[in-house]
C-alpha positions as CSV (number, residue, x, y, z in Angstrom):
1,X,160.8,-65.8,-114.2
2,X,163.3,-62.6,-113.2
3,X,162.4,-60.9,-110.0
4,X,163.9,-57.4,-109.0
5,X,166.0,-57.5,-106.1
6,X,167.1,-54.5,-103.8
7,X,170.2,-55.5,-101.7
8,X,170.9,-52.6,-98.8
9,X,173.7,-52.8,-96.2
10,X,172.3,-53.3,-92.8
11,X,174.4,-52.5,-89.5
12,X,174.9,-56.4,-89.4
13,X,175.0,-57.7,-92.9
14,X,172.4,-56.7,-95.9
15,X,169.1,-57.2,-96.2
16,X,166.8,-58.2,-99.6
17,X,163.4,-57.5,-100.7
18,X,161.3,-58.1,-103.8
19,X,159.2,-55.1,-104.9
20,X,157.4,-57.6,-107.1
21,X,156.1,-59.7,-103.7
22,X,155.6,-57.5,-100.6
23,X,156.5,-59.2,-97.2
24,X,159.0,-61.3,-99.1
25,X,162.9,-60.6,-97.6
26,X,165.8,-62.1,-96.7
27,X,168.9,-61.3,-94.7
28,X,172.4,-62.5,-94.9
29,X,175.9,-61.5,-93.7
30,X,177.1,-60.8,-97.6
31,X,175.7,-59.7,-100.6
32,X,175.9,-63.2,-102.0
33,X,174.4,-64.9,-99.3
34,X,171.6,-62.6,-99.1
35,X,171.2,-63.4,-102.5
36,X,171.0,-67.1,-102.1
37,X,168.5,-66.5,-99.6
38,X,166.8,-63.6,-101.3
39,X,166.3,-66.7,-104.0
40,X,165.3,-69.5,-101.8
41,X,162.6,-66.7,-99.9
42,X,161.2,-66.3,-103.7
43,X,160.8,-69.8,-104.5
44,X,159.4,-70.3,-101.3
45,X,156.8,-67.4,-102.3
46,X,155.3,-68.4,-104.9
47,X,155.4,-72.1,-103.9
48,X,152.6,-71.1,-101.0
49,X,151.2,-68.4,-103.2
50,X,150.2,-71.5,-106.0
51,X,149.5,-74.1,-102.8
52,X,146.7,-71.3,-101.6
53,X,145.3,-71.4,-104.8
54,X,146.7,-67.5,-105.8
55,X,147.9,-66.4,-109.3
56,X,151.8,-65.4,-108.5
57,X,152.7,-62.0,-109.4
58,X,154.5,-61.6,-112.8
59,X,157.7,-59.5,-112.3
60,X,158.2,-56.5,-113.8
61,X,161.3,-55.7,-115.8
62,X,161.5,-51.9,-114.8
63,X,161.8,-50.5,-111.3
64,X,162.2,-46.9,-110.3
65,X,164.1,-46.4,-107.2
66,X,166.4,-43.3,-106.4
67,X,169.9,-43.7,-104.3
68,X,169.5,-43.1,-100.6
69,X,173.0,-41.0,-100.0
70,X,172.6,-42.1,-96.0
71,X,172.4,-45.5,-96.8
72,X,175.6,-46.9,-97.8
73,X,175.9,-50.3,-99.5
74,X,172.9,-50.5,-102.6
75,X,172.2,-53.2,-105.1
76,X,169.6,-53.4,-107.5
77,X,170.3,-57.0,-108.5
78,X,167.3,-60.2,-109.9
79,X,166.8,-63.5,-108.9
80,X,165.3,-66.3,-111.6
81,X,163.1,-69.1,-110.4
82,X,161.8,-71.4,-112.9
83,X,157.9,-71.4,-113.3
84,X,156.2,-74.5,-111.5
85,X,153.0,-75.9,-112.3
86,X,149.8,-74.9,-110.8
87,X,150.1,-76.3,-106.9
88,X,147.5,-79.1,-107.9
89,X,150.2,-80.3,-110.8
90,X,153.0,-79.6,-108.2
91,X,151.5,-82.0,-105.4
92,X,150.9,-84.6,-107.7
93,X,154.1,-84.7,-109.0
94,X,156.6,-83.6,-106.2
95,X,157.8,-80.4,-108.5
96,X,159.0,-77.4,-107.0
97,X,160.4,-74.6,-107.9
98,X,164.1,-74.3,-107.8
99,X,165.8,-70.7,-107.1
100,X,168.4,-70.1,-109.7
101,X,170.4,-67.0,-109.1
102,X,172.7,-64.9,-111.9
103,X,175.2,-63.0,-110.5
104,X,175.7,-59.8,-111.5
105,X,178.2,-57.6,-109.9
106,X,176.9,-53.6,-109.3
Protein backbone atom coordinates (compact mmCIF):
# COMPACT_ATOMS: atom_id res chain seq x y z
CA UNK A 1 0.00 0.00 0.00
CA UNK A 2 1.20 3.81 -1.13
CA UNK A 3 0.49 6.39 1.46
CA UNK A 4 0.72 10.24 0.66
CA UNK A 5 3.35 12.04 2.36
CA UNK A 6 3.67 15.83 2.96
CA UNK A 7 7.40 16.75 3.91
CA UNK A 8 7.51 20.67 5.20
CA UNK A 9 10.74 22.34 6.45
CA UNK A 10 10.56 23.08 10.06
CA UNK A 11 12.93 25.74 11.86
CA UNK A 12 14.95 22.53 13.02
CA UNK A 13 14.66 19.94 10.31
CA UNK A 14 11.23 18.77 8.50
CA UNK A 15 8.40 17.39 9.63
CA UNK A 16 5.90 14.47 7.96
CA UNK A 17 2.38 13.68 8.01
CA UNK A 18 -0.02 11.23 6.39
CA UNK A 19 -3.34 12.87 5.32
CA UNK A 20 -4.47 9.26 4.87
CA UNK A 21 -3.95 8.59 9.01
CA UNK A 22 -4.51 11.60 11.16
CA UNK A 23 -2.18 11.88 14.29
CA UNK A 24 0.41 9.98 12.30
CA UNK A 25 3.95 12.20 11.98
CA UNK A 26 7.29 12.08 12.02
CA UNK A 27 10.29 14.45 12.30
CA UNK A 28 13.77 14.27 11.16
CA UNK A 29 16.72 16.54 10.52
CA UNK A 30 16.60 15.76 6.51
CA UNK A 31 14.12 15.00 4.08
CA UNK A 32 15.38 11.44 3.91
CA UNK A 33 15.38 10.80 7.29
CA UNK A 34 12.00 12.12 7.84
CA UNK A 35 11.15 9.87 5.30
CA UNK A 36 12.49 6.76 6.94
CA UNK A 37 10.78 7.74 9.93
CA UNK A 38 7.68 9.03 8.14
CA UNK A 39 7.75 5.07 6.96
CA UNK A 40 8.54 3.38 10.18
CA UNK A 41 5.45 5.88 11.99
CA UNK A 42 3.16 4.23 9.07
CA UNK A 43 4.04 0.78 9.71
CA UNK A 44 3.72 1.33 13.16
CA UNK A 45 0.08 2.74 12.33
CA UNK A 46 -1.55 0.37 11.05
CA UNK A 47 0.31 -2.39 13.00
CA UNK A 48 -1.86 -1.00 16.30
CA UNK A 49 -4.71 -0.01 14.13
CA UNK A 50 -5.05 -4.18 13.09
CA UNK A 51 -3.81 -5.18 16.93
CA UNK A 52 -7.13 -3.04 18.13
CA UNK A 53 -9.15 -4.89 15.93
CA UNK A 54 -9.73 -1.60 13.33
CA UNK A 55 -9.98 -1.80 9.42
CA UNK A 56 -6.67 0.40 8.35
CA UNK A 57 -7.44 3.16 6.09
CA UNK A 58 -6.85 2.51 2.31
CA UNK A 59 -4.82 5.42 0.85
CA UNK A 60 -5.92 7.44 -1.57
CA UNK A 61 -3.98 8.07 -4.79
CA UNK A 62 -5.04 11.81 -5.22
CA UNK A 63 -4.46 14.72 -2.71
CA UNK A 64 -5.25 18.35 -3.18
CA UNK A 65 -3.02 20.62 -1.36
CA UNK A 66 -2.05 24.20 -2.60
CA UNK A 67 1.79 25.70 -1.95
CA UNK A 68 2.11 27.71 1.16
CA UNK A 69 4.52 30.71 -0.27
CA UNK A 70 5.62 31.43 3.59
CA UNK A 71 6.57 28.09 4.15
CA UNK A 72 9.72 27.28 2.41
CA UNK A 73 10.88 23.63 1.95
CA UNK A 74 7.51 21.38 0.54
CA UNK A 75 7.33 17.78 -0.49
CA UNK A 76 4.49 15.88 -1.58
CA UNK A 77 6.29 12.51 -1.52
CA UNK A 78 4.62 8.40 -0.57
CA UNK A 79 5.72 5.87 1.51
CA UNK A 80 4.81 1.86 0.65
CA UNK A 81 4.26 -0.61 3.47
CA UNK A 82 3.39 -4.04 2.62
CA UNK A 83 -0.12 -5.19 3.69
CA UNK A 84 0.02 -7.53 6.91
CA UNK A 85 -2.46 -9.92 7.91
CA UNK A 86 -5.27 -9.22 10.12
CA UNK A 87 -3.49 -8.66 13.82
CA UNK A 88 -4.98 -12.24 14.90
CA UNK A 89 -2.84 -13.88 11.69
CA UNK A 90 0.03 -11.38 12.61
CA UNK A 91 0.40 -12.62 16.42
CA UNK A 92 0.26 -15.97 15.46
CA UNK A 93 2.86 -15.84 13.12
CA UNK A 94 5.29 -13.01 14.24
CA UNK A 95 4.49 -10.99 10.77
CA UNK A 96 4.79 -7.38 10.66
CA UNK A 97 4.66 -4.95 8.48
CA UNK A 98 7.83 -3.78 6.99
CA UNK A 99 8.11 0.12 5.77
CA UNK A 100 9.49 0.20 2.38
CA UNK A 101 10.18 3.68 1.10
CA UNK A 102 10.68 4.91 -2.86
CA UNK A 103 12.52 7.73 -3.21
CA UNK A 104 11.47 10.21 -5.33
CA UNK A 105 13.21 13.43 -5.57
CA UNK A 106 10.61 16.84 -5.82
Amino acid sequence: MRYIVLIRRTATGYSADVPDLPGCVATGLTVEHTRQQIAEAVAGHLEATRECGQTAPMPTNRLEFSIDDDMGEEYCTWVEVEEAEPASSTRATGAAAKPRTKRKQP
